[in-house]
C-alpha positions as CSV (number, residue, x, y, z in Angstrom):
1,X,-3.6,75.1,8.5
2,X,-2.0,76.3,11.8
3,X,-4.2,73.6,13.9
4,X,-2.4,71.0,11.2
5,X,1.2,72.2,11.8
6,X,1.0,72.8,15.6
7,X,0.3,69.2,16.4
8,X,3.0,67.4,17.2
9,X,2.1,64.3,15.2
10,X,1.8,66.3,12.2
11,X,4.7,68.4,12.1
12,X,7.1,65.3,12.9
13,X,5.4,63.9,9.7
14,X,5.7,66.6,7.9
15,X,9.4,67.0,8.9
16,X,10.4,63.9,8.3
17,X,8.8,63.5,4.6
18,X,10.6,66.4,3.9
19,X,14.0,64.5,5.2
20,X,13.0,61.8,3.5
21,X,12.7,64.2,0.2
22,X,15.8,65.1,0.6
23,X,17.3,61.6,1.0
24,X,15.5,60.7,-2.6
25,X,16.5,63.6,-4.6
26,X,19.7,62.8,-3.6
27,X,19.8,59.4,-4.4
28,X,17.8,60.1,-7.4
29,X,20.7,61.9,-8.6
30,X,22.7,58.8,-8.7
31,X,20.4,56.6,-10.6
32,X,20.1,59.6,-13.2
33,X,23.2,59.4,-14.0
34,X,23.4,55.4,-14.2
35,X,20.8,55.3,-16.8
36,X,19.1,52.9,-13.6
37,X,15.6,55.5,-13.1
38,X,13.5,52.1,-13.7
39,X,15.3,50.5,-11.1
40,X,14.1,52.7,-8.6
41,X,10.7,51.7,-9.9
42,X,11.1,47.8,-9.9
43,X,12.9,47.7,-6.6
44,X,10.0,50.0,-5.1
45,X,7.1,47.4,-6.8
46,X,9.0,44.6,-5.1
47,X,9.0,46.2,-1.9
48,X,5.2,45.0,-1.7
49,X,5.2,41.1,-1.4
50,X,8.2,41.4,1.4
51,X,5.3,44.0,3.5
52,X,2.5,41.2,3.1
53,X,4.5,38.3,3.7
54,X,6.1,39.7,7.0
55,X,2.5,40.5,7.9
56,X,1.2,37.0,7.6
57,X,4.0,35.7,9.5
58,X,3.3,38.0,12.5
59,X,0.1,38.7,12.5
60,X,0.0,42.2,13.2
61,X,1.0,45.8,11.9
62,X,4.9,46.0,13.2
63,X,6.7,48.8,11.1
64,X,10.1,47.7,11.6
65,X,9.6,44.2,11.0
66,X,7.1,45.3,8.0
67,X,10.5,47.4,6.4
68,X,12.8,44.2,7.1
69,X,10.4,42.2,5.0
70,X,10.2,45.1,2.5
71,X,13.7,45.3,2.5
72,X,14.5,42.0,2.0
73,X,12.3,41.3,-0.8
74,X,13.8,44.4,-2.6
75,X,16.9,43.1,-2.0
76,X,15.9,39.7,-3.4
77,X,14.5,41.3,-7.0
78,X,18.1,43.8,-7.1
79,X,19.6,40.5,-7.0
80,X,17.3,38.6,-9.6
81,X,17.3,41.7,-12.1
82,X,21.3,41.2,-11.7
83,X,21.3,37.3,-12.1
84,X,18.6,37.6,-15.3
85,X,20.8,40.3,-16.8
86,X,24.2,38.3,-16.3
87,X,22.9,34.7,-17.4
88,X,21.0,35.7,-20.7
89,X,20.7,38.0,-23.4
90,X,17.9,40.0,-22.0
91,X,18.7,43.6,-21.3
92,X,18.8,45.4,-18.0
93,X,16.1,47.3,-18.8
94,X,13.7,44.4,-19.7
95,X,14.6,42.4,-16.4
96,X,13.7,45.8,-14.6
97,X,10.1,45.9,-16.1
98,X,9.9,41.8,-15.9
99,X,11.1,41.9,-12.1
100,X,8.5,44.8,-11.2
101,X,5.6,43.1,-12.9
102,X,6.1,40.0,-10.7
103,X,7.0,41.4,-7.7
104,X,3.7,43.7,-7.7
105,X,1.3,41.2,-9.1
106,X,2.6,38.9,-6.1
107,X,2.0,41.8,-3.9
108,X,-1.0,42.6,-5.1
109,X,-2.2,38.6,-4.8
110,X,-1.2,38.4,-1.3
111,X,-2.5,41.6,-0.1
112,X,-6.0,40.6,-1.3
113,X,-5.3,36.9,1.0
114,X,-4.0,39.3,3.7
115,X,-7.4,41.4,3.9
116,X,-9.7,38.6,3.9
117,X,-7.3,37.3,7.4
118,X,-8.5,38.4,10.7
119,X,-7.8,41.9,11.4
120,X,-6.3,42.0,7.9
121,X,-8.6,45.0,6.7
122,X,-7.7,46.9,9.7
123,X,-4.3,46.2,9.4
124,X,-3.7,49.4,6.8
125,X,-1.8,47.6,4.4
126,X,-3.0,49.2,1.6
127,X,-1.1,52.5,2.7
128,X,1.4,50.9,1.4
129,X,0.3,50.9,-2.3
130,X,-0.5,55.1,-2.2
131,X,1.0,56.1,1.0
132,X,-0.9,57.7,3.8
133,X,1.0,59.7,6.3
134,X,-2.2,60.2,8.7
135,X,-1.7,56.0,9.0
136,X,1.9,56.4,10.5
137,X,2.5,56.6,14.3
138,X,5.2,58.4,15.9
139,X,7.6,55.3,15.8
140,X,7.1,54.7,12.0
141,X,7.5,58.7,11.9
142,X,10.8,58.6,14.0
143,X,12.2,55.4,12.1
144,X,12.0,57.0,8.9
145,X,13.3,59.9,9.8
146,X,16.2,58.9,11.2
147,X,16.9,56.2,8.6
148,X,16.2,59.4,5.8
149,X,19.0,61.3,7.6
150,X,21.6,57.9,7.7
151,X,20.9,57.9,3.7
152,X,21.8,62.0,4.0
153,X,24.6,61.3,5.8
154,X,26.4,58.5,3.8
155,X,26.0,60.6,0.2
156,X,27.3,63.6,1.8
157,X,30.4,61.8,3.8
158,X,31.2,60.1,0.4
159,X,30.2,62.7,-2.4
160,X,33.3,62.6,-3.9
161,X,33.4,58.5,-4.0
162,X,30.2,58.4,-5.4
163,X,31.1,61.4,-7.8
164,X,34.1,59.1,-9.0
165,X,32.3,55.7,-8.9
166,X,29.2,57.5,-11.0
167,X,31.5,59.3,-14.1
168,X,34.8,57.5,-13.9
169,X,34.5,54.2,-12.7
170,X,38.0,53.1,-14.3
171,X,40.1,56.1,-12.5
172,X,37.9,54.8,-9.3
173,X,39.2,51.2,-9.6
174,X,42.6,52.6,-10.4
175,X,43.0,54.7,-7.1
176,X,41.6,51.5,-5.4
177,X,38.2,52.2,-5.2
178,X,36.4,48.8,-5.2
179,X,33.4,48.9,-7.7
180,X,31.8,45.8,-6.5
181,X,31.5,47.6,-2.8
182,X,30.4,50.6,-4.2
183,X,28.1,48.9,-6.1
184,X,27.0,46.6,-2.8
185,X,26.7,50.5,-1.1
186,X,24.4,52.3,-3.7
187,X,22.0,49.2,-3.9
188,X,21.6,49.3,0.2
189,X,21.4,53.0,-0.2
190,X,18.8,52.4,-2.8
191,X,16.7,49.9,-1.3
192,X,16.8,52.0,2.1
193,X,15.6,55.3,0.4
194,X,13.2,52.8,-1.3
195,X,11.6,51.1,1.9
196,X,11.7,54.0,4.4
197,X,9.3,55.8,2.1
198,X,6.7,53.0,0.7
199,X,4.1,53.9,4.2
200,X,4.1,57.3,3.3
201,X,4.5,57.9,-0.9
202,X,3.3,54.0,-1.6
203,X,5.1,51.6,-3.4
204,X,3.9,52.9,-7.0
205,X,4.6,56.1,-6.2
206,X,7.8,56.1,-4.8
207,X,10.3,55.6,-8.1
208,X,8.3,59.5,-9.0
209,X,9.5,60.8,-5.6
210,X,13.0,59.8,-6.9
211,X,13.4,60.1,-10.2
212,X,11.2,63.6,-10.4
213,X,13.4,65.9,-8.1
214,X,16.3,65.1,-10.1
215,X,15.1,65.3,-13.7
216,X,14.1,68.7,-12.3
217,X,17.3,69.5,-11.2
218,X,19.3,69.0,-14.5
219,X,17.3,71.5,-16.4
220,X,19.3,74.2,-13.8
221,X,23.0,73.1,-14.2
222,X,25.9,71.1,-15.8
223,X,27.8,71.1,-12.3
224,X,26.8,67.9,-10.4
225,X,27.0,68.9,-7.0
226,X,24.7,71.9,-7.6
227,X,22.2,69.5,-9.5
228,X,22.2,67.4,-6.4
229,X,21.4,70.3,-4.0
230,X,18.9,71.5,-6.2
231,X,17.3,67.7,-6.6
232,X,17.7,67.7,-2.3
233,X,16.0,70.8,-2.7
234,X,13.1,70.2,-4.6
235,X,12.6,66.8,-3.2
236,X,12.0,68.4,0.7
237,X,9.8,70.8,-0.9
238,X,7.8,67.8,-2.7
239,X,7.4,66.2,1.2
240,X,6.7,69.2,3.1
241,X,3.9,70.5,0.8
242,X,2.6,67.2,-0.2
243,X,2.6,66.4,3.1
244,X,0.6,69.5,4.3
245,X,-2.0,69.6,1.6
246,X,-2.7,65.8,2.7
247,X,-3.2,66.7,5.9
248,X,-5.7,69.8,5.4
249,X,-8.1,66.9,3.9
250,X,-9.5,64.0,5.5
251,X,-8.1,60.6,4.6
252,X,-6.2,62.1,0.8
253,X,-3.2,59.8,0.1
254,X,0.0,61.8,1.0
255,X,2.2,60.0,-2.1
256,X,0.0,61.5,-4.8
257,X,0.3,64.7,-3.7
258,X,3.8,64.7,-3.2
259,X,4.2,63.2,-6.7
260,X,2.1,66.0,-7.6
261,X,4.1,68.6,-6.3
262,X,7.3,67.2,-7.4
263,X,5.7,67.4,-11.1
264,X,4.6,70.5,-10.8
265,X,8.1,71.8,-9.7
266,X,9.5,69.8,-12.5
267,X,6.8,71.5,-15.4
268,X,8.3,74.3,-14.2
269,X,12.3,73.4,-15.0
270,X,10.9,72.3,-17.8
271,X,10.0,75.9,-19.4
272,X,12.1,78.2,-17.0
273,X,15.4,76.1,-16.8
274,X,18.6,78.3,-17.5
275,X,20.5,74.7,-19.2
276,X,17.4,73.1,-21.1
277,X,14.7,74.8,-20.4
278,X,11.8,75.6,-23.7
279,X,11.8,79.1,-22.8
280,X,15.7,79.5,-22.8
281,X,15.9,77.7,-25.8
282,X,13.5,79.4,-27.4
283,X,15.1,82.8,-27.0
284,X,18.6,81.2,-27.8
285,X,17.3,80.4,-30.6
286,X,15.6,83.9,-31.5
287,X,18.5,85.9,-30.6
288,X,20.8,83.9,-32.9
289,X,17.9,84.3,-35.7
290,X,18.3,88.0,-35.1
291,X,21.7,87.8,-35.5
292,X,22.1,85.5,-38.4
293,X,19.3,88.2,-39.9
294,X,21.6,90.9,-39.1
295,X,24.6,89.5,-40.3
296,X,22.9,88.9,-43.8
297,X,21.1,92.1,-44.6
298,X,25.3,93.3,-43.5
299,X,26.8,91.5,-46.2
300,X,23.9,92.1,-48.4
301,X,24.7,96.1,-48.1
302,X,28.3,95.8,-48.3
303,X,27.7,93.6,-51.6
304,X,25.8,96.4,-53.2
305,X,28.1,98.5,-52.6
């Protein structure tokens, strides 16, 4: 385990999936709270024709140009699950699951033409769909972390926007906040979040990374800004360890285990949490059966009496 985090390659991995962690728990936070978690999931399906398409057109394995195409196609089924929802009487919800069953099975169709193309096999595409970190070299390393710590630093800069713009969107337009830029700013922030993380969690993986650390989070507190430290914290955890238990085997897709982690963090809010957790609620509920007990057998004796 020491060998694994003394090389370089490694620990810059392992740093910046934690970042990226982070950067979803944070955003996570916000689609929690705008009922939007499948969102997160279509948007990350549809990542996968933009990855394929860009690598047809180039030929070759470019991480940057791979994201733009990502990007861009994400960008393209935000905009589709909007237009759907606007222009007919299907719900959000069911534009969600209609855009991320396209976008994927198109991914999914041109990723099987892109491995029968020349060098298509070796290209490691199919990272994409589980993540692999040990596939990443140091510039796909360096460009997600820095883009993980942009995403950091534009929810921290304007916590109190988005706190606004997420539970009082009226009070936000009347102080001059304009919804339809911060709308414009939480679906880059999204998609970002979204396509930095696809190489390493995988495109079906990476709505969990989001949605998990946040869930998590809200069986702890009422307070928002404490649910989104907690949902930042649990979603660096989720990357570092993920990250290192992928690393101690040989060729074990990095997403799954950070999805694993990030569940097993959330089994636990689940029984322990001090807001909603079974346990809590469980002896709530004990304690005011002791007392409802007490309270009876009292009136029962002062009734005899």
């Amino acid at each position: 385990m020491w060998s694994i985090l003394l090389n370089s390659n490694t620990g810059w991995v392992l740093l910046s999936t934690m970042t990226l962690g982070v950067a979803a728990g944070i955003v996570g936070c916000l689609t929690y709270w705008k009922r939007q978690n499948l969102m997160s999931d279509a948007l990350s399906h549809a990542t996968l024709p933009g990855v394929v398409i860009s690598f047809l057109f180039i030929g070759e394995k470019n991480s940057i140009l791979l994201l733009l195409g990502a990007a861009i196609s994400a960008l393209i089924g935000a905009l589709l699950i909007q237009w759907i929802t606007t222009s007919s009487r299907i719900s959000e919800d069911s534009s969600m699951g209609m855009i991320l069953s396209v976008f994927y099975g198109l991914g999914v169709m041109l990723l099987s033409i892109a491995n029968k193309s020349a060098g298509g096999n070796q290209s490691g595409l199919n990272s994409f769909i589980y993540g692999q970190a040990a596939s990443m070299v140091m510039s796909d390393v360096i460009t997600m972390f820095l883009l993980a710590l942009l995403v950091i630093f534009i929810m921290v800069i304007g916590f109190k926007e988005w706190k606004i713009y997420i539970f009082d969107p009226q009070f936000a337009k009347g102080i001059g906040l304009s919804l339809k830029g911060m709308n414009v700013f939480y679906t880059a922030v999204l998609v970002t979040t979204i396509v930095i993380g696809i190489q390493a969690v995988g495109v079906i993986l990476m709505a969990a990374m989001m949605i998990t650390p946040a869930v998590s989070a809200r069986y702890w507190t009422h307070s928002f800004k404490i649910m989104v430290l907690l949902a930042a914290a649990f979603g660096g955890i989720s990357g570092a360890v993920g990250t290192l238990i992928s690393a101690i085997g040989s060729g074990l897709p990095t997403g799954a285990f950070i999805v694993l982690v990030a569940s097993g963090l959330f089994f636990i809010s689940l029984i322990f949490g001090k807001e909603k957790g079974i346990l809590i609620h469980y002896l709530q509920f004990k304690m005011q059966q002791r007392v409802h007990l007490e309270s009876t057998e009292t009136l029962e004796t002062e009734g005899g009496r």
